[in-house]
N, C-alpha and C positions, 0 to 999 in steps of 0.2 A: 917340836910338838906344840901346836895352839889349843889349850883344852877346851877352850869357848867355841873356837873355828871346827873344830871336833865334834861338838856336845851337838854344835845347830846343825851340821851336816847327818850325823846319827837321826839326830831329830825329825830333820826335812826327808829321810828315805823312809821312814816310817809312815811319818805323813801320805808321802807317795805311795807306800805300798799298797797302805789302807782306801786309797783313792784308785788303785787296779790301773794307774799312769804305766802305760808300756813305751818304755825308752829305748830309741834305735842311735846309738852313740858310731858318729864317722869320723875318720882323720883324728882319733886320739895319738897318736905316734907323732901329729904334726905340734905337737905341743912342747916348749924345750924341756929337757931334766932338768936343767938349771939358767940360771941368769934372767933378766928382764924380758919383756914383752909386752905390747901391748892386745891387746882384744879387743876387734870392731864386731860389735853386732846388730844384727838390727833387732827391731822391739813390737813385739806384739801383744806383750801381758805385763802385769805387774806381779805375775813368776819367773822372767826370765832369767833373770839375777842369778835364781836360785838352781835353776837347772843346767843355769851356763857351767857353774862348775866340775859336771860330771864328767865330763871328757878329760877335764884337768884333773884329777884322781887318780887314773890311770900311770901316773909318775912324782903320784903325792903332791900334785901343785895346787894353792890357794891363789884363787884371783879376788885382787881386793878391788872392789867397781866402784864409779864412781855415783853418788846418788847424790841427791836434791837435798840441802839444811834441813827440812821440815824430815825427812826419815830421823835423822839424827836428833832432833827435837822432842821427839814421840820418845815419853817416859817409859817407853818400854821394848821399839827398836833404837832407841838412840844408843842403850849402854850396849848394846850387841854389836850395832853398827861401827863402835868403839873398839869393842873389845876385838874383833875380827878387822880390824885395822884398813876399814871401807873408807875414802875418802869423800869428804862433805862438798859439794858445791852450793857456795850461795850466790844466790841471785844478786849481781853487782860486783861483785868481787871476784869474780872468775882467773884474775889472776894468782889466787893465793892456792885456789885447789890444786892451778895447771903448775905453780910448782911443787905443789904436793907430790902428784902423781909422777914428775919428772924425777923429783929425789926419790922416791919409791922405785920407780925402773932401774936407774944407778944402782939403786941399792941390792937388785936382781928378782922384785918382784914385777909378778904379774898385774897389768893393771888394766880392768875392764869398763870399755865405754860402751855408750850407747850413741852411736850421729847422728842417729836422728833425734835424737834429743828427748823425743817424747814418745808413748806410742802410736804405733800405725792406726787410724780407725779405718782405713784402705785395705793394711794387711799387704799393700804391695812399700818396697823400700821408697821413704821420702827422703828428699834433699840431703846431704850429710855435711855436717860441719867439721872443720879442717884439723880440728884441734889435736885428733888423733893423732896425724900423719905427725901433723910439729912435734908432739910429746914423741912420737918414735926417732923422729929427726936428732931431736935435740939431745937424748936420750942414748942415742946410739943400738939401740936396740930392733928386731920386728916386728912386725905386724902381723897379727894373725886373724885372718878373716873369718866369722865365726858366722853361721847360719840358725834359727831354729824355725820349726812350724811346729804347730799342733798347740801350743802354750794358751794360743785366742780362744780356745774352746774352752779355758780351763777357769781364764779369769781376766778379763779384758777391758779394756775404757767404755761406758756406758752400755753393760751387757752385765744381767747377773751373775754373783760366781757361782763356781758349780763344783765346789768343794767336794760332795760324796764321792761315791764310786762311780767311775763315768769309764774307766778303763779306756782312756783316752790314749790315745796314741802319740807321741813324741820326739820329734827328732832333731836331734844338735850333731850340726858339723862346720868341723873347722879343718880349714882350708891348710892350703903348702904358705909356709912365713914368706912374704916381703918384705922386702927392703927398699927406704926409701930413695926415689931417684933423685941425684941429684942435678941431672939436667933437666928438671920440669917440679914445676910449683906446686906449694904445698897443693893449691884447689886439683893441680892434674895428679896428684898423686892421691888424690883423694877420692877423682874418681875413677882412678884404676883403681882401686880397693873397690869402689860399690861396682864397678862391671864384673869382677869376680864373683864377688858375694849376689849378684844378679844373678848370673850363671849358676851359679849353687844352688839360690833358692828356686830355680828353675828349674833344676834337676829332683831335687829334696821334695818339690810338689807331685812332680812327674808317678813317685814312686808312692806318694799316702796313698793309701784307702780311699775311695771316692765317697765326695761331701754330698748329702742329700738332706731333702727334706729341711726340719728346723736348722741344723746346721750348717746349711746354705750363708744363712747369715754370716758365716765364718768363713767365707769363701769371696775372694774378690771379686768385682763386677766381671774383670777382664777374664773369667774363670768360670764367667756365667752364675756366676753366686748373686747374692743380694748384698753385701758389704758397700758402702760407698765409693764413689769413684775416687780415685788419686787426687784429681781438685775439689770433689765437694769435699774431701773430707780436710784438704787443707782449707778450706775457706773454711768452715767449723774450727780449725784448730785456731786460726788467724779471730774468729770471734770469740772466741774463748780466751785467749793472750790480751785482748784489747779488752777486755772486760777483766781479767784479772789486774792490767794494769792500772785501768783503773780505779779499782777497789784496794790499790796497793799507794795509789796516791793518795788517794781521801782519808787514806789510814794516817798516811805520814803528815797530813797536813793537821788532823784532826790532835795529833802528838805536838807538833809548834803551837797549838791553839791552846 
């Protein structure tokens, strides 16, 4: 029993209720009762996090994901992100989280990433970084391919949130566990996990409710929505990175000065 991991889960369903969020939960059985795993998902909000773990409930499991220094930083999700035993990535030091998460699998929990790294402003799956597959590799554990849609509508990268009652519709699924191969490289195994999870989110769109009107914008080009294309929206992410970087140098040189 985690009373904290408990407290915010109570918390976050309440929240949701009151928000009229209708959740269409798939492949909870494909989830293990016990032992390690990992969970790829892709990212469309800065709720995913939290809805990722309703599938995992279904067998009392906690996924502790991995988020960015500065969550942990914030005087007020830091001691949560603590206390529910989430694993910190900082920028530069990537090696210290990826054994974090590795001794956490061993240890037989669940640990959830994100490969694309950041989220979609496309809303279709970007590039995925490998990290996953090695942490399952190393680890000796699965892979559990994990899907959501609807989350963009709810609170998403340069789109107001939409906190109230939106009775927004939701859905997370996770896939049959893999394993990784070991005749083909971490990157081919990396992207057999996104051709899967491709296929999923393929499926999983097939079945929403059809986007109209203002929530078009939530809808990808390739889907006839208005959402940016796959490379405007990585060109935007790439000017944003390059601008963060550099306001992250001017910082550190301003500190020797």
């Amino acid at each position: 029993m985690e009373p904290v991991y408990t407290s915010v889960i109570g918390l976050a369903r309440t929240l949701f209720a009151g928000q009229g969020l209708k959740f269409t939960l798939l492949g909870e059985d494909n989830v293990p009762r016990t032992g390690g795993a990992v969970v790829m998902m892709n990212h469309l909000s800065y709720m995913d996090f939290t809805y990722a773990g309703f599938p995992a409930r279904k067998h009392k499991r906690l996924i502790r994901f991995m988020a960015k220094k500065e969550v942990f930083d914030n005087k007020i999700s830091g001691p949560l992100m603590r206390a529910m035993k989430h694993i910190a990535v900082e920028r530069g030091n990537g090696a210290a989280s990826y054994r974090a998460a590795v001794d956490a699998l061993k240890a037989g929990e669940i640990v959830g990433i994100f490969p694309e790294e950041t989220i979609s402003r496309s809303f279709e799956l970007k590039s995925f970084k490998s990290g996953g597959v090695r942490m399952a590799k190393e680890a000796g554990v699965p892979i559990l391919p994990m899907i959501i849609w609807g989350s963009q509508r709810v609170w998403t990268k340069g789109k107001p949130k939409r906190m109230g009652r939106t009775n927004t519709p939701i859905t997370v699924a996770v896939g049959e566990p893999m394993h990784y191969d070991e005749a083909l490289s971490p990157e081919e195994n990396t992207e057999r996990v996104k051709t899967v999870m491709k296929t999923m989110l393929d499926e999983i769109r097939a079945g929403y409710p059809k986007l109209s009107g203002s929530d078009l914008e939530f809808l990808p080009a390739s889907m006839g929505g208005t959402a940016p294309t796959l490379e405007e929206a990585e060109a935007e992410d790439a000017r944003v990175a390059a601008e963060r970087r550099r306001k992250f140098v001017e910082k550190q040189r301003e500190k020797r000065d």
